[in-house]
N, C-alpha and C positions, 0 to 999 in steps of 0.2 A: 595592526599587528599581523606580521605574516605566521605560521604556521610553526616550528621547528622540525628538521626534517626527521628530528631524532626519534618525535612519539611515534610518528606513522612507521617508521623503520623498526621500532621498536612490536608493534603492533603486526607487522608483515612479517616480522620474523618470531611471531609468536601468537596467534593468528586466534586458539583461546584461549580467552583471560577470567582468572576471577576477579572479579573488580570489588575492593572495598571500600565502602564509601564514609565520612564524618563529617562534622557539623557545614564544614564550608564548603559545603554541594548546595546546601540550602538558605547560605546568607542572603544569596539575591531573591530569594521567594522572600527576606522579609523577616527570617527569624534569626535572630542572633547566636552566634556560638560561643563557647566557654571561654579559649583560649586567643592569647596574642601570637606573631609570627613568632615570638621564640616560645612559645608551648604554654608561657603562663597563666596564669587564674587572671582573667579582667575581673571578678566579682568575688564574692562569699562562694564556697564553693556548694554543690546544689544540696538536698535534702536525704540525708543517709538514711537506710531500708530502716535499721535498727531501730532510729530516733521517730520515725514515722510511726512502728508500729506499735513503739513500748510509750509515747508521750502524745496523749489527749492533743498539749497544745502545738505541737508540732505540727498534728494532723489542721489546727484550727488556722495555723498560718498557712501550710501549704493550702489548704483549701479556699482561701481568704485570697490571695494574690492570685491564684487562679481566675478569678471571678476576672481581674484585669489583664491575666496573662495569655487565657484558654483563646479568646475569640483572635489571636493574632495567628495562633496554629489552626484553628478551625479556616479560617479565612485564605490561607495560603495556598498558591498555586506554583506546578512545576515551572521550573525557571529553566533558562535554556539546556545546562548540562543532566537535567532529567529528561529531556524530550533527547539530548544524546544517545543518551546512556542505552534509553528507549529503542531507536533506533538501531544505535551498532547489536543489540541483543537481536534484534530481526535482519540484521545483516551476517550473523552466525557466530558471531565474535566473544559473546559472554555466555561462559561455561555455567555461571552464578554469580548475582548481584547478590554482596554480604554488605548492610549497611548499616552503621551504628546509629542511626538516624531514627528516631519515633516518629516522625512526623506523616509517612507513610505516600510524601511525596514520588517516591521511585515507580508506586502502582497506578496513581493518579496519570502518572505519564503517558503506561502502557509498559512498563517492564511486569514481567510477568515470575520468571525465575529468579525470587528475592527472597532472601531469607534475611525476617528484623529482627539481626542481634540482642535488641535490648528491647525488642516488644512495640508496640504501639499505644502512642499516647490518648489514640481516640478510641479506646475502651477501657472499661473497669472491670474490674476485677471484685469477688469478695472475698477475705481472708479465711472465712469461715466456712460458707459453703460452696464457692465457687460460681454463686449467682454472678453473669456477667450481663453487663448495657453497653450503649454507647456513651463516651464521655459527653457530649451533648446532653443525652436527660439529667444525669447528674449535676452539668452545671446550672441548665434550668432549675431545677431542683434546687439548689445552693443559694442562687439569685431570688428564688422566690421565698427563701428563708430569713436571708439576711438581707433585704433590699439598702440596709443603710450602707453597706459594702461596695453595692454597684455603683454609687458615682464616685468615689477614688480613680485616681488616675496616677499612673507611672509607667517608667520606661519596663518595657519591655524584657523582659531576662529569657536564659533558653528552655523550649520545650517546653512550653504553656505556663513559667513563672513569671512574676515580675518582682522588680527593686521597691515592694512597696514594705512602709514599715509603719505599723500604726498599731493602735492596742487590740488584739487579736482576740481577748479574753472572752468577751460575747459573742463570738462571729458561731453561729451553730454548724457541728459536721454534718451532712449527709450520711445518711448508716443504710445500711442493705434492708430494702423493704421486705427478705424473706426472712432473715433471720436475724436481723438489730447489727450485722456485725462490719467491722471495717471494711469499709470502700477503697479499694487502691487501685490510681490506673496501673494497667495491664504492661508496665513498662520495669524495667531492674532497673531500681534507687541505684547510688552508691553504697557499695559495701555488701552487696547482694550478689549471687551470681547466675551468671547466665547458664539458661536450659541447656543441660550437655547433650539431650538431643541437636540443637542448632548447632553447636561447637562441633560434633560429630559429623553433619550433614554439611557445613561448610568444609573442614577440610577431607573428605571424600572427592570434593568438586576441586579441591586445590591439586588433590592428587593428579585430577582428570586435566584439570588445564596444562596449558602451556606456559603460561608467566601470571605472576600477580599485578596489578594496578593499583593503586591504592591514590583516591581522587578523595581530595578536600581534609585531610584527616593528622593531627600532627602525631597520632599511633601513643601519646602518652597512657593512655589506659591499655594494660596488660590484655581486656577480650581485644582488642585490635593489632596489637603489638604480636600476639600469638603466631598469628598467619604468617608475618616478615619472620620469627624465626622459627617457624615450621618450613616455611619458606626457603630459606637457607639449608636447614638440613636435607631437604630433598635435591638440591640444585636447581631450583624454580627461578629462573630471572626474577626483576622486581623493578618496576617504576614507580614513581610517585607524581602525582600533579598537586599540587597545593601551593599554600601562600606563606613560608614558612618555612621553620626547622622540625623537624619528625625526629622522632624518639629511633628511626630504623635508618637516619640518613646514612650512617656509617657498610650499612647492609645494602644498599639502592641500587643496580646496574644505571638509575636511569631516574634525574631528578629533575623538575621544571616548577619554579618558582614563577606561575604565569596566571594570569585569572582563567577561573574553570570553565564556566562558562563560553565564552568565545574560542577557547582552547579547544574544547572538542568540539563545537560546530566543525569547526576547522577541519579537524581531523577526517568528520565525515565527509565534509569536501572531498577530501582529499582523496579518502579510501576510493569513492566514486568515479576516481580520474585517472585517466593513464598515468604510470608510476614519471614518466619520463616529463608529464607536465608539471608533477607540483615537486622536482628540484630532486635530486640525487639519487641513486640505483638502492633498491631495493637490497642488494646485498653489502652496502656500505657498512661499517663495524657500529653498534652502538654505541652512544657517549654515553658516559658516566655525569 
């Protein structure tokens, strides 16, 4: 797969970028994401804030699939479009990496200027009094409770669940050793919203960039969707790299339906190379 000369054109003629990132940055580490190329639910959709924190058994399922879901997110490594991402950030290119992403693969990489939209899944939280861990102790913790849990086995679902279904009724919660009270990773369920300082603090940085990016993400959820028409209102260009239709394709200067990972290897090639070797003048019009 050769390059198109369109991102790096696109990238030369707008030189920084906030880049926002979704589920399919991280499919090649390993963890799966929600939707199909046309924006769909491949599954049940995930575990609503509401139903977590108002139903016992809510909290006994989600914690129960965890037990088979957590070590696929613990275990994951940056996959090539994070060591990108990494990279063009140290070549002066990213204003702010905004990624919807819990998994917190962007830091493991070496991206430094990240703000996680929706939190990180390798910490807990308490409802009560703000005791926090790592999700690690907790699942130890979980596993040493309910050892009949830990040999089930199933496919993997995203952000530390899985497709498993079995009778959840005994499975004991984990509760906060300070104060007895609910344990929830440090992440916004559905139907929750996100920290308006982060919403604040990302578009500050959209202000400051030059164009938006948006890699791996089909923009259906409204915290990502935001930026593409905040984006518009200011006159911020806009690309997209994903595998798929996006909820802002109508709004896109700039769309590439191509796998992410080797897409921006590329790119950094590219940036590194006289403009004259990797194929068309830097001042050519951008595609649409």
């Amino acid at each position: 797969m050769s390059l198109s000369p369109s991102l790096l054109q696109f990238l030369r003629h707008h030189p920084r970028l906030l880049v926002l990132t979704g589920a399919g940055i991280s499919t090649d580490s390993g963890i799966p994401d929600y939707r199909d190329r046309n924006g769909q639910w491949k599954r049940k959709q995930p575990v609503q804030h509401a139903d977590f924190m108002h139903s016992h058994s809510t909290r006994q399922r989600y914690w129960g699939r965890s037990l088979i879901g957590w070590p696929v997110m613990q275990q994951a490594r940056p996959n090539l479009a994070h060591q990108a991402l990494a990279l063009l950030e140290r070549l002066g290119h990213v204003e702010l990496l905004v990624t919807q992403n819990v998994d917190g693969l962007h830091q493991r990489a070496g991206s430094q200027a990240v703000i996680d939209l929706h939190g990180r899944a390798d910490q807990v939280i308490c409802m009560g009094c703000d005791y926090r861990c790592s999700r690690d102790e907790v699942h130890g913790r979980s596993a040493q409770m309910n050892p009949a849990f830990t040999h089930f086995s199933a496919k993997t679902a995203p952000d530390g669940d899985a497709d498993l279904e079995v009778d959840f009724s005994r499975f004991e919660v984990p509760h906060c050793p300070r104060c007895g009270g609910i344990l929830k990773p440090d992440v916004v369920f559905f139907g929750d919203n996100v920290p308006k300082t982060r919403v604040v603090q990302a578009l500050d940085a959209l202000q400051r960039a030059d164009a938006l990016l948006v890699i791996g993400s089909s923009l259906m959820v409204y915290s990502g969707f935001r930026f593409c028409k905040r984006a518009r209102e200011w006159h911020k260009p806009m690309a997209a790299l994903t595998l798929g239709r996006t909820r802002a394709d109508e709004l896109l200067d700039l769309k590439l339906d191509a796998p992410i990972g080797p897409t921006l290897e590329q790119l950094i090639q590219a940036l590194q190379m006289p403009a004259a070797q990797v194929g068309g003048s830097a001042r050519e019009p951008v595609a649409k």
